[in-house]
MILO-967684 format. One record per residue: x, z, y of N, C-alpha, C, CB in turn; residue in one letter. Coordinates in steps of 0.001 Angstrom, whole numbers, padded with zeros to 6 digits, always signed. Glycine has a CB too. Example, Ala and Ser with C-alpha at 12.3 -4.5 7.8 and 13.67 -1.06 7.14 Angstrom:
residues 2
+013190+007800-005690+012300+007800-004500+013200+007800-003300+011308+009046-004473a +012850+007080-002250+013670+007140-001060+012900+007870+000030+014084+005725-000598s 
end
This chain:
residues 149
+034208+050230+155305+033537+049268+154459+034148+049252+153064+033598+047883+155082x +035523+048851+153061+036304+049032+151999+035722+050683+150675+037943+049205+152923x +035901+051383+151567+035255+053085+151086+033909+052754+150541+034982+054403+152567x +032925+052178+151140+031351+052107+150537+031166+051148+149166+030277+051392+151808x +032401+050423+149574+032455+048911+148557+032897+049804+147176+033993+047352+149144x +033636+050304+147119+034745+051115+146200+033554+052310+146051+036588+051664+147092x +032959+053001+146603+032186+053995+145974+031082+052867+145274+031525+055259+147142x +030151+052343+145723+029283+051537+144555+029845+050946+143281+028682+050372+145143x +030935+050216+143334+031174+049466+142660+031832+050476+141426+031889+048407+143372x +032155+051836+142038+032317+052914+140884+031163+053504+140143+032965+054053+141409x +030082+053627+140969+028860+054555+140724+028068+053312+139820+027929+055224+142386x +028581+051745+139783+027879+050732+139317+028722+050600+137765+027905+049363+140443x +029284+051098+137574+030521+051093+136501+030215+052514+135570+032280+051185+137419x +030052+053658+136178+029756+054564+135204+028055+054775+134917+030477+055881+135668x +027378+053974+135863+025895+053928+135310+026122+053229+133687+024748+052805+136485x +026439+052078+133782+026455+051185+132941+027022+052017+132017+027045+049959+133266x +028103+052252+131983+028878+052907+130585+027863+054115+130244+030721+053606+130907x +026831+054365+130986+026040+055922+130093+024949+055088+129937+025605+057754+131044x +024467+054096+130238+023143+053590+130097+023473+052686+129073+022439+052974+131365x +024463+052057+128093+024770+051625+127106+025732+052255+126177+025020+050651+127404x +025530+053344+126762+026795+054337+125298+026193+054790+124102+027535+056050+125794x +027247+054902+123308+026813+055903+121983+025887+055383+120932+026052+057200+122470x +026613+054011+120449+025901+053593+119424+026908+052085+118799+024203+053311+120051x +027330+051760+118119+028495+051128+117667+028945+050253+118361+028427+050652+116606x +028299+049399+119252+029166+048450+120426+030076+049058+121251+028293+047787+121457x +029407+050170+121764+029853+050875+122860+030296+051881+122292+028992+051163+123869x +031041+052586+122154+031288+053742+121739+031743+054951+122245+031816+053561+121099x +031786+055106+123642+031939+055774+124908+031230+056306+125616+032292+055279+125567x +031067+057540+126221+030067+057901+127034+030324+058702+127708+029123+058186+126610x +029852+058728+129032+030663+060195+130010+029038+060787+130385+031986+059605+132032x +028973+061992+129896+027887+063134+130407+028019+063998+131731+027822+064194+129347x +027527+064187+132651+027213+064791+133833+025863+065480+133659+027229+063800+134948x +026324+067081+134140+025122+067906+133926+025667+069267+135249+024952+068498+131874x +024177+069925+135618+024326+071009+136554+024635+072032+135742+023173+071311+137419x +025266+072763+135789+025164+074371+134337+024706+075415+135620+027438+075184+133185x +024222+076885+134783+023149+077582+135957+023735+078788+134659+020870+076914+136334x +024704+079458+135690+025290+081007+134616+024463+081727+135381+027211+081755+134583x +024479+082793+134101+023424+084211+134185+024136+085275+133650+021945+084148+133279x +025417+086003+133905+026414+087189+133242+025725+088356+133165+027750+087542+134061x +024423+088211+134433+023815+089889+134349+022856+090283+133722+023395+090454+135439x +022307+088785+132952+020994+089410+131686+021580+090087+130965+020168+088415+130626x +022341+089881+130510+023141+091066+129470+022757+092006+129667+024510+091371+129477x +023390+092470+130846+023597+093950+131058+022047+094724+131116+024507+094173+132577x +020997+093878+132079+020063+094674+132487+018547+093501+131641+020238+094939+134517x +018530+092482+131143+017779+092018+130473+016247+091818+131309+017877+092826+129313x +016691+091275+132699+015627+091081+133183+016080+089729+133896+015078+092272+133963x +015312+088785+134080+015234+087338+134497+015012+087190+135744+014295+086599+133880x +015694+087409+136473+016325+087350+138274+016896+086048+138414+017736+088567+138762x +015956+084951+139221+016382+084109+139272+017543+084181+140803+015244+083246+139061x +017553+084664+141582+018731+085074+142501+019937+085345+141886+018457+086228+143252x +020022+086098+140631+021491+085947+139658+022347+084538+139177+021107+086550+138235x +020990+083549+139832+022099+082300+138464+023147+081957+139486+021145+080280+137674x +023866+081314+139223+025110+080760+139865+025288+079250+139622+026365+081504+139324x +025559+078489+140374+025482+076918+139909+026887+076232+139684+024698+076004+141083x +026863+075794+138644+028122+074827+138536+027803+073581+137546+029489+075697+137915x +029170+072849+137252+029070+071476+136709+029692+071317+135545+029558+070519+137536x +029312+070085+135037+030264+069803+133339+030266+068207+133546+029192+070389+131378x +031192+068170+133187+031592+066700+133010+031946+066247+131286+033057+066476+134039x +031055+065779+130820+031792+065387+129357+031737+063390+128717+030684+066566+128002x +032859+063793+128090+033413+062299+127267+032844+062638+125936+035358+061969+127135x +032084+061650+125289+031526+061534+124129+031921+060338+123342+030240+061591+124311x +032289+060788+122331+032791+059479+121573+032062+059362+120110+034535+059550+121342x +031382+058164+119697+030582+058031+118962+031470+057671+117742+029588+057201+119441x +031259+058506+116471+031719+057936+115604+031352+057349+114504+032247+058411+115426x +030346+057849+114019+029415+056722+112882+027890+057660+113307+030053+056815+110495x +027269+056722+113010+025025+056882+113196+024838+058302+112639+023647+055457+111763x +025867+059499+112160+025821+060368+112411+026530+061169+112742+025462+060542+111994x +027226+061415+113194+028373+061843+114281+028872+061308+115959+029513+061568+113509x +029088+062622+116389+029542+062155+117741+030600+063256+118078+028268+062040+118906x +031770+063059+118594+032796+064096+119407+032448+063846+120677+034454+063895+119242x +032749+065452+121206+032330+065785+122335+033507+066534+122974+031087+066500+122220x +033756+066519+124290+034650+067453+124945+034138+067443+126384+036222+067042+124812x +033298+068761+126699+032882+069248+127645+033929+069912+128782+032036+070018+127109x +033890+069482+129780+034541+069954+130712+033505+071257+131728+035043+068569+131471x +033779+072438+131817+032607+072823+132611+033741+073487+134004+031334+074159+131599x +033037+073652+135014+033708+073964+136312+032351+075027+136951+034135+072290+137366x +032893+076134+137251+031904+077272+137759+032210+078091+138397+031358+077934+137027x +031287+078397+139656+031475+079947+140049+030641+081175+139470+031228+080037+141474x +030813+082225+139023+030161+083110+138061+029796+084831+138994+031435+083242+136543x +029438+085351+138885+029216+086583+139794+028968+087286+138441+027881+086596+141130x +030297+087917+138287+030339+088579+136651+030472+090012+137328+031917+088037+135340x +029891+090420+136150+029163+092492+136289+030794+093030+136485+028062+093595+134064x +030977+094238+137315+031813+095004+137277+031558+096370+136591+032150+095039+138404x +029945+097018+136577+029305+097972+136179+027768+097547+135853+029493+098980+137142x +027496+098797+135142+025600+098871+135068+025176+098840+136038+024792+100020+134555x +025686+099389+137483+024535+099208+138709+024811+098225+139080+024395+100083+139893x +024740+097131+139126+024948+095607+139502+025427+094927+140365+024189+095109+139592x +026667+095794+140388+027865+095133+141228+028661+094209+140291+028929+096301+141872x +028900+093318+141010+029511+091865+140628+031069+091650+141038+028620+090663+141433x +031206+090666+140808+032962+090010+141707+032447+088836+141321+035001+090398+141028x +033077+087655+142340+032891+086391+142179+034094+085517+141574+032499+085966+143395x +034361+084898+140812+035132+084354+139760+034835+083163+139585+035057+084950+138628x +035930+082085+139500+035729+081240+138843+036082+080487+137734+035681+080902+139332x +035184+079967+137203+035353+079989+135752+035389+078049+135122+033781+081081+135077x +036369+078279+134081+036739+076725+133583+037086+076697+132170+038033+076062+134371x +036101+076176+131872+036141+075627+130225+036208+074291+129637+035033+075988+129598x +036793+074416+128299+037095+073076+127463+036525+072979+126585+038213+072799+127000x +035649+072330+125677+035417+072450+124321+035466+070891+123651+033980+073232+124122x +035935+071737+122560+035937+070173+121814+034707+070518+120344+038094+069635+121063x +033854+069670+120690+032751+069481+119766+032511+068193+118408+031709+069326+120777x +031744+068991+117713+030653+067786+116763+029937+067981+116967+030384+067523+115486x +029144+066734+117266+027634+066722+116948+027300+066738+115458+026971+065458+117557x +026124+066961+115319+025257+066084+113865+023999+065493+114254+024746+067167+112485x +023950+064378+114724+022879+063913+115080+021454+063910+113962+023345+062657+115502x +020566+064519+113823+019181+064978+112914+018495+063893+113039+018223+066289+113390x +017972+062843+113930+017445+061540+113850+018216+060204+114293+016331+061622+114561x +017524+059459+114495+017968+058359+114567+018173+058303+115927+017240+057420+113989x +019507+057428+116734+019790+057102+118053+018393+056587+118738+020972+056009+118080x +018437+055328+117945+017274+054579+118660+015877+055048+119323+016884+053768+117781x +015393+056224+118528+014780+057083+119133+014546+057910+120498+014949+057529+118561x +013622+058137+121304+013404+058388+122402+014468+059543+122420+011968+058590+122714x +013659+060463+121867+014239+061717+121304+014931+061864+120108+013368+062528+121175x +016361+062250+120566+016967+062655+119338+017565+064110+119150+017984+061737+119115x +017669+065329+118606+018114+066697+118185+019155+066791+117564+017332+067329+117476x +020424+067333+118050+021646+067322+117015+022245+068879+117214+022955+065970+117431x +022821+068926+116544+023285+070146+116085+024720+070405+116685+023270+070152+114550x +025399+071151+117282+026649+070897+117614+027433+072209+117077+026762+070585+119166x +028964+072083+116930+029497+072826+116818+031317+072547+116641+028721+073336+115977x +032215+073807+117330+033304+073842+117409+034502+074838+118010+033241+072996+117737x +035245+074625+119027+036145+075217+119435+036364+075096+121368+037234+074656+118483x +036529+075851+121648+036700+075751+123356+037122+077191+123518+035126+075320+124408x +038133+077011+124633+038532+078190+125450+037923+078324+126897+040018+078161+125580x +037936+079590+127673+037090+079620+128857+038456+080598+128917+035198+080079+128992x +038999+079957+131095+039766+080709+131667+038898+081127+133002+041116+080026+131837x +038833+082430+133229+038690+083265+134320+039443+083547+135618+038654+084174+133849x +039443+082781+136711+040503+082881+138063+041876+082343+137418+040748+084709+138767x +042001+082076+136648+042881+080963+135912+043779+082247+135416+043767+079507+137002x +043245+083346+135228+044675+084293+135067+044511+084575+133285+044619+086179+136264x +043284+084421+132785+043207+084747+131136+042925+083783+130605+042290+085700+130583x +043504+083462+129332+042325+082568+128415+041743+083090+127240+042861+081282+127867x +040203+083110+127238+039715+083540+125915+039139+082485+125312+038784+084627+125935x +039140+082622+123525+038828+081195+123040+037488+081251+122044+040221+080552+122177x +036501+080899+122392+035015+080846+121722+034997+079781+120528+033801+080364+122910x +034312+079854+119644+033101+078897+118797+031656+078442+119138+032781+079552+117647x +031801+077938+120457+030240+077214+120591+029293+076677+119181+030501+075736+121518x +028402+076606+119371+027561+076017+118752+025793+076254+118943+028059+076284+117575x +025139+075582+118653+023966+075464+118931+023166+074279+118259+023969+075449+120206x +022240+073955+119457+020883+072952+118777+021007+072232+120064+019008+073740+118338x +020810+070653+120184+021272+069848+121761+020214+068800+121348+023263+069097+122100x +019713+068221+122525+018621+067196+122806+018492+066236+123634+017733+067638+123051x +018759+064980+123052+019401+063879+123886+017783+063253+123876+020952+062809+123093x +017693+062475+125772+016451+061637+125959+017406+060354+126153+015274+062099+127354x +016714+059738+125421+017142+057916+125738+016481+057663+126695+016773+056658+124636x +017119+057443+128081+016250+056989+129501+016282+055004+129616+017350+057890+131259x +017419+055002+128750+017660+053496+128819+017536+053022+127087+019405+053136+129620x +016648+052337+127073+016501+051911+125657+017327+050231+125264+014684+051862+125414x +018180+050525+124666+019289+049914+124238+018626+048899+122978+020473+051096+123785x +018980+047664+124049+018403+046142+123008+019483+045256+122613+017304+044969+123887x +019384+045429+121196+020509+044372+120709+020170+043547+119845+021630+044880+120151x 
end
């Protein structure tokens, strides 16, 4: 009982903190997402959905003014990365950090908002290398909870 009490009353605690984050009261937010790697389009450039591999990201977002947001993505994965052109694999797992900016392009309050991100993160492989990237891209936040103040 104790166990069921303690799992809701957690799962009732981080609803709230994402269903009121990221806008000057609150300024906190934890992101949960599935990630779905694909190492072998590269090689052979054909869209095999039996190639993806499933894993997770956990990220803390911290809002800093109506246009800006820091980000630090946590991602956790298993990967079935190419050994050769004939499409033999090894299974690996893979763990990354990044620390981001947003630029948020519209307004929060908005259903839809488009921001721009960009920064620094390393990705380690079976924990034995670290290589260190520049993410960046184009990101698209849905407001599921519309925030009344």
């Amino acid at each position: 009982m104790k166990r069921t009490t303690f799992t809701l009353i957690f799962i009732a605690a981080i609803g709230l903190q994402i269903a009121f984050a990221q806008y000057d009261a609150a300024k906190n937010a934890l992101g949960l997402r599935a990630t779905f790697l694909n190492y072998q389009f590269p090689i052979h450039n054909h869209w095999r959905p039996n190639e993806f591999t499933v894993g997770a990201e956990v990220e803390y977002l911290r809002h800093l003014n109506n246009a800006l947001n820091l980000s630090f993505p946590l991602k956790l994965a298993k990967a079935e990365l190419p050994l050769d052109e004939m499409g033999n694999t090894n299974d690996a797992a893979i763990i990354s950090l990044d620390a981001l900016l947003q630029l948020k392009l519209f307004k929060e309050k908005n259903f839809i908002y488009p921001y721009l991100y960009g920064g620094v993160g390393a990705i380690s492989t079976e924990f034995e290398e670290i290589s260190f990237a520049a993410p960046a891209g184009l990101g698209l936040n849905f407001r599921l909870v519309r925030i009344l103040t």
